[in-house]
C-alpha positions in Angstrom: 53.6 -20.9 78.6 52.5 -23.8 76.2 48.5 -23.5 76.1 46.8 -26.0 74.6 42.9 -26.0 74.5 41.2 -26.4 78.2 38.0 -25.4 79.9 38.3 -21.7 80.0 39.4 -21.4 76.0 35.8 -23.6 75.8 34.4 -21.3 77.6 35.2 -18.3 76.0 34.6 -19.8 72.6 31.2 -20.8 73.3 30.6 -16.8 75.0 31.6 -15.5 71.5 28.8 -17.7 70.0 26.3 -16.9 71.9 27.2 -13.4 72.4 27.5 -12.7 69.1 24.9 -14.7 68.2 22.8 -12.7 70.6 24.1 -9.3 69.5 22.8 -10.0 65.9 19.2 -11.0 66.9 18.7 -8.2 68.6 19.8 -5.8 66.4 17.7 -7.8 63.5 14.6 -6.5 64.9 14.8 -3.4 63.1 14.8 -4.7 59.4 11.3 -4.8 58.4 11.3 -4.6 54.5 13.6 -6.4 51.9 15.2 -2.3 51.3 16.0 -2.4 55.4 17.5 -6.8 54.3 19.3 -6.0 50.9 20.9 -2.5 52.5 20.1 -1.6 55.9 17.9 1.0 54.0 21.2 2.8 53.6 21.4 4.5 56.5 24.4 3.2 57.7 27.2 5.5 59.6 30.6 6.0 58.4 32.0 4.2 61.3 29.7 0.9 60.8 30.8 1.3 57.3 34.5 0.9 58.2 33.8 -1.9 60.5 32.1 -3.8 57.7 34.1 -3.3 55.3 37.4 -4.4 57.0 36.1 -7.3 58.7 34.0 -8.6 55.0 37.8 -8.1 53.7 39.6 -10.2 56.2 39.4 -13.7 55.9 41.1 -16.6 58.3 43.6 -17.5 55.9 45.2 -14.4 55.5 46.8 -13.7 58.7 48.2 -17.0 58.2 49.3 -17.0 54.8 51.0 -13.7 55.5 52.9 -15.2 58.7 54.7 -18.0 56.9 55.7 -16.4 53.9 57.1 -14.0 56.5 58.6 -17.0 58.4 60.1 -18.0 55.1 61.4 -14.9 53.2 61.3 -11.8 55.8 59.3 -8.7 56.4 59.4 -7.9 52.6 56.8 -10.7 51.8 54.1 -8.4 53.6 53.4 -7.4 50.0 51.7 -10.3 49.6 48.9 -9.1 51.6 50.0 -5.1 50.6 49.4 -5.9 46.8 46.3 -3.8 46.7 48.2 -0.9 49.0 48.5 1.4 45.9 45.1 0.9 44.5 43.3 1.6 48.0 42.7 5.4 47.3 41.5 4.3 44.3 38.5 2.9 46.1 37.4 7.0 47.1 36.9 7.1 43.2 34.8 4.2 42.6 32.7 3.9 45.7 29.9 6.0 44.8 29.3 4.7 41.2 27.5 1.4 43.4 25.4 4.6 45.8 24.6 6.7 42.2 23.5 3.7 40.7 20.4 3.0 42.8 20.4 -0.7 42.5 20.6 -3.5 45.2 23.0 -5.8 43.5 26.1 -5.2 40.7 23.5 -7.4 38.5 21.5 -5.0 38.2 24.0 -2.3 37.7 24.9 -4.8 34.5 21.7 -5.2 33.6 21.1 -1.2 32.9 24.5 -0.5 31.5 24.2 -3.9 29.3 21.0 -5.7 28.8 19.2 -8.0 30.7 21.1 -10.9 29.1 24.2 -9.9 30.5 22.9 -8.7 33.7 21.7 -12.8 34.1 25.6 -13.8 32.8 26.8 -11.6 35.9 24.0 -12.9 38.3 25.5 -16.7 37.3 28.9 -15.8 38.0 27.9 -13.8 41.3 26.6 -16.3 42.9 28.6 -19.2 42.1 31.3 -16.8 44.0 29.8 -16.5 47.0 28.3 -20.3 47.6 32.3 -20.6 46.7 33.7 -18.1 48.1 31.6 -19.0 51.5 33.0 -22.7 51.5 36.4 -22.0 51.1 36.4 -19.3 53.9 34.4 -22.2 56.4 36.8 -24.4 55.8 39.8 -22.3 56.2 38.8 -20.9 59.7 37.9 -24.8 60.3 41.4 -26.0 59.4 43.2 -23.6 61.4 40.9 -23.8 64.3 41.5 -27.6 64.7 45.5 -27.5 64.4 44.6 -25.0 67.6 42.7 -26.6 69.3 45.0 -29.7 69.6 42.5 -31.4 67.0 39.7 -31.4 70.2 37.6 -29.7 67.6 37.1 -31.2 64.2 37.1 -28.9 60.9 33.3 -30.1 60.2 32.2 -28.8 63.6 33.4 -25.7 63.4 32.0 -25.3 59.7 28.7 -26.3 61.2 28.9 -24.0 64.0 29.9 -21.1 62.3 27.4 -21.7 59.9 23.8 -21.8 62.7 25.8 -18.8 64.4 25.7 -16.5 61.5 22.7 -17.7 59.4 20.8 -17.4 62.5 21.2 -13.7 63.1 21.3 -12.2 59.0 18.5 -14.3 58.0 16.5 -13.0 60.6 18.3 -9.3 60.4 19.8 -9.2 56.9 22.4 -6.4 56.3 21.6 -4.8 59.3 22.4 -7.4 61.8 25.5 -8.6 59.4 26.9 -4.7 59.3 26.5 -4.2 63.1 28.0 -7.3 63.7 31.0 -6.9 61.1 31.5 -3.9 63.3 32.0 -6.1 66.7 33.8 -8.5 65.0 36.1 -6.0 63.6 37.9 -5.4 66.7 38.3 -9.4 67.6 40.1 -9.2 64.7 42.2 -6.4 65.4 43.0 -8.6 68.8 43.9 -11.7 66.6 46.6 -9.6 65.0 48.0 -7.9 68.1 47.3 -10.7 71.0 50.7 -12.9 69.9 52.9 -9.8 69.5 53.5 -8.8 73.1 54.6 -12.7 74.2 56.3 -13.2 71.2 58.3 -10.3 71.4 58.8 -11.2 75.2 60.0 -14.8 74.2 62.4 -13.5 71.8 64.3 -10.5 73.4 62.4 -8.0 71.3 63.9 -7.0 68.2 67.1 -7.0 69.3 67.3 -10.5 70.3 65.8 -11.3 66.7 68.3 -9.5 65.0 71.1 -11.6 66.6 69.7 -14.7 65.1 67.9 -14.0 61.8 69.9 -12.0 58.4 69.5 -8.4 58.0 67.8 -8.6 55.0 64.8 -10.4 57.1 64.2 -6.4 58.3 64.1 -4.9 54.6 60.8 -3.5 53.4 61.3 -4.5 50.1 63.6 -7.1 49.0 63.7 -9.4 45.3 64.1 -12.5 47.7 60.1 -12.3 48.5 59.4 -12.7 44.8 57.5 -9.2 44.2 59.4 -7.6 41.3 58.2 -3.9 40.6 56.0 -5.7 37.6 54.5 -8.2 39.8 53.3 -5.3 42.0 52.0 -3.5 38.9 50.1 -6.5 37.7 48.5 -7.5 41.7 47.6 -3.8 41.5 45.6 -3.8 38.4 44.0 -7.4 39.2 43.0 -5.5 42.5 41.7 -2.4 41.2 39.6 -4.3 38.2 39.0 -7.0 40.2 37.0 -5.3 43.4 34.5 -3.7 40.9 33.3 -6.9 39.9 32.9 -8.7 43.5 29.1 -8.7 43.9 29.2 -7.6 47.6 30.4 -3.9 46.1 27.0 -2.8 46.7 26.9 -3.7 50.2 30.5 -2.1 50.8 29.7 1.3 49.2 25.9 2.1 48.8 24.4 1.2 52.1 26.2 4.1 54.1 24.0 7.6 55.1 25.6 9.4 52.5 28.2 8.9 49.6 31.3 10.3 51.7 30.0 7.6 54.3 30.4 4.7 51.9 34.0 6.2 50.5 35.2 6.6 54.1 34.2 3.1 54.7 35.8 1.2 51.8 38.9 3.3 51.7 40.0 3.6 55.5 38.0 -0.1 56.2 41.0 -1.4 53.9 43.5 0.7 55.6 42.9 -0.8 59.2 43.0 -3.8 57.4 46.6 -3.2 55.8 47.8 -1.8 59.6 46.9 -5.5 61.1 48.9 -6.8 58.0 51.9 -5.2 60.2 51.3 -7.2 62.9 50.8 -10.7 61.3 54.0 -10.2 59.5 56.0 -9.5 62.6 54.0 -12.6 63.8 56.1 -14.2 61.0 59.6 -12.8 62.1 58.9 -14.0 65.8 58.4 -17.7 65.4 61.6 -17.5 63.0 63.7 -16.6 65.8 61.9 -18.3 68.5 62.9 -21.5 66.5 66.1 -20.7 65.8 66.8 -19.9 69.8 65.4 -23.3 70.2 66.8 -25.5 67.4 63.6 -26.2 66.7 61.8 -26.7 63.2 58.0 -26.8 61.7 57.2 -28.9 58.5 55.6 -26.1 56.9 56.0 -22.2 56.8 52.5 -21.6 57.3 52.0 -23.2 60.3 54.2 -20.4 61.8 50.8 -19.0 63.1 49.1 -21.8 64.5 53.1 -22.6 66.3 53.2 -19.3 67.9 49.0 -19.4 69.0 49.9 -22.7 70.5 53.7 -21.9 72.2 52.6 -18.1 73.6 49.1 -17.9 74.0 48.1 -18.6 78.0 44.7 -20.5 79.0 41.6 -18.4 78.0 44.0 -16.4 75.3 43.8 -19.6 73.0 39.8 -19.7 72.8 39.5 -16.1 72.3 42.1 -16.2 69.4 39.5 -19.1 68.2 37.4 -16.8 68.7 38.8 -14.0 66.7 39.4 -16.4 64.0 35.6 -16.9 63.6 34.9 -13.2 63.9 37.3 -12.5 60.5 35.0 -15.4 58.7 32.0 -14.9 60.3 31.5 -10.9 59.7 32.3 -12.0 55.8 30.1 -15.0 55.4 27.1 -13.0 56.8 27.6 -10.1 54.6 27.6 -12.6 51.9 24.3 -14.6 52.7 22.6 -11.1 52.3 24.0 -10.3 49.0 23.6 -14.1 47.7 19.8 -13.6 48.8 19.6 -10.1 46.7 20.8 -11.2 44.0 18.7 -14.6 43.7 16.0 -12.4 44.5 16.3 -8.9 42.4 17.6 -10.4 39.5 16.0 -13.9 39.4 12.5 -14.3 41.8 11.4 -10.6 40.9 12.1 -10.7 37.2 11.3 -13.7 36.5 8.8 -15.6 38.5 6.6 -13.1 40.3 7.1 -9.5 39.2 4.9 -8.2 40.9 5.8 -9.3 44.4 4.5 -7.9 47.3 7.5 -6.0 49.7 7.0 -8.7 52.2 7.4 -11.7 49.8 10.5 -10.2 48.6 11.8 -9.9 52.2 10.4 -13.6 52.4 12.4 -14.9 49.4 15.6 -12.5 50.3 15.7 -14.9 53.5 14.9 -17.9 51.8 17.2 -18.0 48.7 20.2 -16.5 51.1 19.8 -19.3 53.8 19.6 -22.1 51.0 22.5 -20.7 48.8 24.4 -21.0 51.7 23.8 -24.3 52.9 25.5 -24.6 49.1 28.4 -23.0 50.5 28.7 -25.1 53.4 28.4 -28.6 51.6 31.4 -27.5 49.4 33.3 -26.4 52.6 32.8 -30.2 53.5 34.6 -31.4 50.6 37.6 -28.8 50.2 41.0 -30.7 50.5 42.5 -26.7 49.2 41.5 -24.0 50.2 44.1 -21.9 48.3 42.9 -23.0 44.8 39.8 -22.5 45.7 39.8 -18.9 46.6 42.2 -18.2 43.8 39.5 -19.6 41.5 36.9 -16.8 42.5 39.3 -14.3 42.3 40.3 -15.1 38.6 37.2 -15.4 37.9 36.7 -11.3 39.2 39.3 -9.8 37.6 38.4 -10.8 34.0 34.9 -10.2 34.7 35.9 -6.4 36.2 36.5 -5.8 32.5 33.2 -5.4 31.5 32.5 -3.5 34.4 35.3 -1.5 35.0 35.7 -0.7 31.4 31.9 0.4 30.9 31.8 3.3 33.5 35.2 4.8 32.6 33.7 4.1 28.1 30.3 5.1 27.3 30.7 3.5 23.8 31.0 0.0 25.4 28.7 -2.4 24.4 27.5 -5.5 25.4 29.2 -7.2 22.7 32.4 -6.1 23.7 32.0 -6.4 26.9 31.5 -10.7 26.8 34.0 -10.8 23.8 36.7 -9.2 26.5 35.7 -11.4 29.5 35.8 -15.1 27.0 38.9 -13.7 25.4 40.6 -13.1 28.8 39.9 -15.8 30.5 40.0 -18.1 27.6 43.5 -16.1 26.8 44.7 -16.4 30.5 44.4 -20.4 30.7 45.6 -20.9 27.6 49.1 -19.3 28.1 49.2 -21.3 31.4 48.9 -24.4 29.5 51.5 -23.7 26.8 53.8 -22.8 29.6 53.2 -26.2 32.6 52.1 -28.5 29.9 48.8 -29.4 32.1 45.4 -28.5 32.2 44.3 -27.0 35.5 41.7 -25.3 37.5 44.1 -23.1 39.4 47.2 -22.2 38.1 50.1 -20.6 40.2 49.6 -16.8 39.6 52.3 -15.5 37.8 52.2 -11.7 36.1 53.2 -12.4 32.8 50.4 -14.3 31.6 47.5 -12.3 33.9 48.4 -9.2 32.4 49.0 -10.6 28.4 45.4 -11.6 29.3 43.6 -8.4 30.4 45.2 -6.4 28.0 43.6 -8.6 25.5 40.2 -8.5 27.2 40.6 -4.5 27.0 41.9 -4.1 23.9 38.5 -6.8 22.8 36.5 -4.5 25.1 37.3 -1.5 22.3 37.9 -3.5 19.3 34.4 -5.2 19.2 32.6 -1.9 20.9 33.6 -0.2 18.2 33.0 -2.4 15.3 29.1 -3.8 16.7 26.2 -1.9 17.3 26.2 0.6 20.1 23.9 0.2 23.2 20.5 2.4 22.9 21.6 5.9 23.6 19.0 6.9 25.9 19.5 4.0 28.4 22.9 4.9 28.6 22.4 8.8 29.1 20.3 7.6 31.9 23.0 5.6 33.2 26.0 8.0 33.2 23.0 10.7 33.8 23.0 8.9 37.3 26.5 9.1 37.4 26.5 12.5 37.3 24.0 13.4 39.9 24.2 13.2 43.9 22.3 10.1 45.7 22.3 11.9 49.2 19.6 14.6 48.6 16.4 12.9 47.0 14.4 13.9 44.5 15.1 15.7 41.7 19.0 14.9 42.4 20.9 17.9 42.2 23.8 17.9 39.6 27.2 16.7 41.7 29.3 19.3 40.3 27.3 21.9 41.7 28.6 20.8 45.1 31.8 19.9 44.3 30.9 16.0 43.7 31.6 15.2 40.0 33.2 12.2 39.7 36.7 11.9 37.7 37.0 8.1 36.8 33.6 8.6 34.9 33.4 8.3 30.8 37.3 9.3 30.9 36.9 10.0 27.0 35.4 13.2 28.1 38.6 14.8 29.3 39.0 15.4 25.5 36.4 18.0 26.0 36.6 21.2 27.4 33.6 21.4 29.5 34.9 19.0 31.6 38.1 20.6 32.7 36.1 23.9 33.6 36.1 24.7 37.1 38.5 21.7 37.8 39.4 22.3 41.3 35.9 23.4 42.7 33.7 20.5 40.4 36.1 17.7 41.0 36.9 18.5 45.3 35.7 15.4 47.2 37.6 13.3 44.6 41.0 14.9 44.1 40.9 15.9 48.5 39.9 12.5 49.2 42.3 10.7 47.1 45.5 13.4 47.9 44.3 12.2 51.5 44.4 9.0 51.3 47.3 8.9 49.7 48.9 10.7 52.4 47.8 7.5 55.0 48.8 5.1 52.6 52.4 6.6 53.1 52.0 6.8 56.8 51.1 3.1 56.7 54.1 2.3 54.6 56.2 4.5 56.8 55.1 3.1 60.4 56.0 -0.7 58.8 59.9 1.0 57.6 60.1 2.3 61.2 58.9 -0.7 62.9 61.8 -2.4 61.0 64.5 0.0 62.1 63.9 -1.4 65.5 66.7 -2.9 67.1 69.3 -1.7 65.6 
């Protein structure tokens, strides 16, 4: 049964490459102007909107991560990876703020709710996350892939060829190829999270056979022993929910479908395939537990439960293509970000700055360039990475206390750019300081604990209000042209029709305004793809949570 790494896992590996490789240069001959590179001219369907969105959202190191905490503390650690399972029908709510906008990048989206000076502040931060965002995700993949490959394939190669793969077909086919290609990729990854189930369970006696040799409380859906208090939870939520609205690939995720209800379904139910393969790698988790104990065997480290079961239950060929599917989760993101690296260097930096008055095909020109160079950013810091944890931990600190401003500015029309960097300093300045007082050391990564995340954003919203209210506000008719756009569809042209005349208002918009009473008039009708989508989604969320409590009362 023990695999190993021959000539048929080679040869499937290199297939994928190619293939895939193929696929996306082929599908990059229809982007012909930097509109069809930055968005795919948003003309995406709902169904290549799922695909990218759950395979940009799926990394490498997650399916491992989520496997050996399982290993370690039982099914109940799947909250880990489930932290953001009560704020996904949030996402129906705030993915057509990025569509009514009209921009390509959240800078831009700063820019006209801020100023230009805190548009360039986001732009900084923006791409500093993807060149490290990128790195850290090469380098994962690469790190897993050599412990798989029995060390026949060295991290830095598989950075490297990752890397030509991927740059090859977006810079040539920008969001287009990468969206099209997410969507392939999408269901490799899918087959990483099923392909060790059916073995494992084999190997083990199926559930019954685990439950002889591992505690009950291994089964439980929720248990203290994982560490996730009901506060915890509360606090992962709202660093997820304030959080996603400042990741610059936002745009890309919501505003590039065919319509609005495209990019909802998209980033909603995207997530949701993405929390059902969460099922599977923490069973992956409860597997290798047993399967050791039958053997009175050990590992050194809980989170090489994944790479132990790929290498103890996976068959000749079955190794390369879960190499394969391992690319697929980092690939599909890394290309998605090139694209959005390039739009931002180039909408907010080349166009304002250097040559205003660039020509459509110099804009496509630089869109390629700056993407492909920013990259190559990314890739050098892959090669230096000795943790890849910290380092995406990093970027996502860095998101939530910049989601303040953000966040905080669609749902408060009186915010003001004041505010708004007084929250994000005070936060983040707030957040590290309490981590110092408490370990006595100075350091870039910190090991996330509630307590002192969520002393720090309620100081950044509470400066968000403080100093918004006490500076000077933005200019009045930039903002009514701002929540103006808010208010009006992005599916039907030009003039845009009012969204509450076709039952499209948005709710998390200036909540102040519920004080009034214009906007609870014809609540049910105005507000209807917001409240239906969200009772909906609410409705899978519990199916999901309900299919993961039934797969535990196996065996029994």
């Amino acid at each position: 049964m023990t695999g190993g790494f021959g000539w048929l896992d080679t040869v499937v590996l290199v297939g994928y490459f190619l293939g895939i490789t193929a696929f996306g240069l082929w599908m990059a001959r229809r982007t012909r102007t930097s509109d069809g590179f930055f968005r795919g001219e948003r003309k995406l369907s709902w169904w290549i909107m799922v695909g990218q969105a759950f395979g940009t959202g799926t990394h490498a190191e997650m399916p491992v991560a989520q496997a050996g905490a399982t290993f370690q503390y039982g099914f109940a650690a799947i909250w880990y990876q489930w932290k953001n399972m009560l704020i996904t029908p949030f996402y129906w709510f705030i993915a057509p703020w990025y569509r009514r906008s009209e921009r390509t990048t959240v800078g831009e989206i700063v820019e006209d709710r801020y100023g230009r000076k805190l548009g360039m502040f986001y732009s900084v931060f923006a791409i500093l996350f993807f060149v490290f965002s990128q790195g850290a995700m090469l380098q994962g993949a690469a790190k897993i892939i050599s412990v798989a490959s029995g060390d026949l394939i060295s991290s830095n190669m598989v950075v490297v060829g990752m890397t030509v793969a991927f740059l090859t077909y977006s810079f040539f086919g920008g969001l287009i190829a990468s969206a099209y290609t997410d969507f392939v990729q999408s269901f490799l990854i899918i087959v990483l999270s099923l392909l060790l189930l059916p073995a494992g369970l084999s190997a083990v006696g199926g559930f019954h056979g685990m439950r002889q040799v591992l505690t009950p409380d291994f089964f439980n859906l929720y248990s203290k022993v994982s560490g996730l208090d009901a506060f915890t939870i509360s606090m992962l939520a709202v660093n997820g929910i304030v959080g996603i609205t400042a990741q610059p690939h936002m745009i890309s995720m919501c505003a590039t479908g065919s319509t609005e209800r495209a990019g909802r379904v998209g980033q909603t139910y995207g997530s949701i395939v993405k929390r059902l393969c969460t099922i599977a790698w923490a069973l992956v988790g409860l597997i290798v537990a047993a399967l050791l104990i039958q053997r009175g065997a050990t590992i050194p480290d809980p989170e090489h439960a994944f790479g132990y079961a790929c290498r103890e239950l996976l068959l000749p060929g079955l190794t390369g293509l879960m190499v394969a599917a391992v690319l697929a989760a980092n690939m599909s993101t890394c290309s998605n970000f090139m694209v959005n690296t390039g739009a931002l260097f180039t909408q907010n930096f080349y166009r304002k700055y250097l040559n205003p008055d660039a020509a459509d095909a110099r804009l496509l020109f630089m869109g390629r360039l700056s993407g492909f160079v920013l990259t190559l950013l990314g890739v050098i810091f892959a090669l230096t990475i000795k943790n890849v944890l910290h380092a995406f931990l990093f970027t996502e600190t860095i998101a939530a206390f910049m989601g303040i401003m953000i966040f905080g500015g669609i749902l408060w029309k009186r915010a003001n750019r004041y505010g708004a960097l007084v929250s994000v300093c005070v936060s983040f300045g707030l957040y590290y300081g309490l981590n110092y007082h408490w370990t006595g050391k100075w350091m870039l990564v910190y090991s996330w604990q509630p307590a002192p995340f969520g002393a720090a954003m309620l100081a950044g919203f509470v400066c968000l209000l403080v100093v918004s209210l006490l500076t000077k506000e933005e200019e009045p008719q930039r903002i009514a042209a701002f929540f103006d756009n808010m208010q009006r569809l992005s599916d039907h042209g030009t003039p845009k029709p009012l969204a509450k005349e076709h039952g499209q208002d948005l709710i998390f918009v200036d909540l102040p305004g519920w004080f009034t009473r214009e906007r609870w008039q014809g609540f049910g009708k105005r507000y209807r793809e917001d409240w239906a989508g969200f009772l909906f989604a609410w409705l899978v969320v519990g199916c999901t949570v309900a299919l993961a409590w039934g797969i535990m009362q196996l065996g029994k």
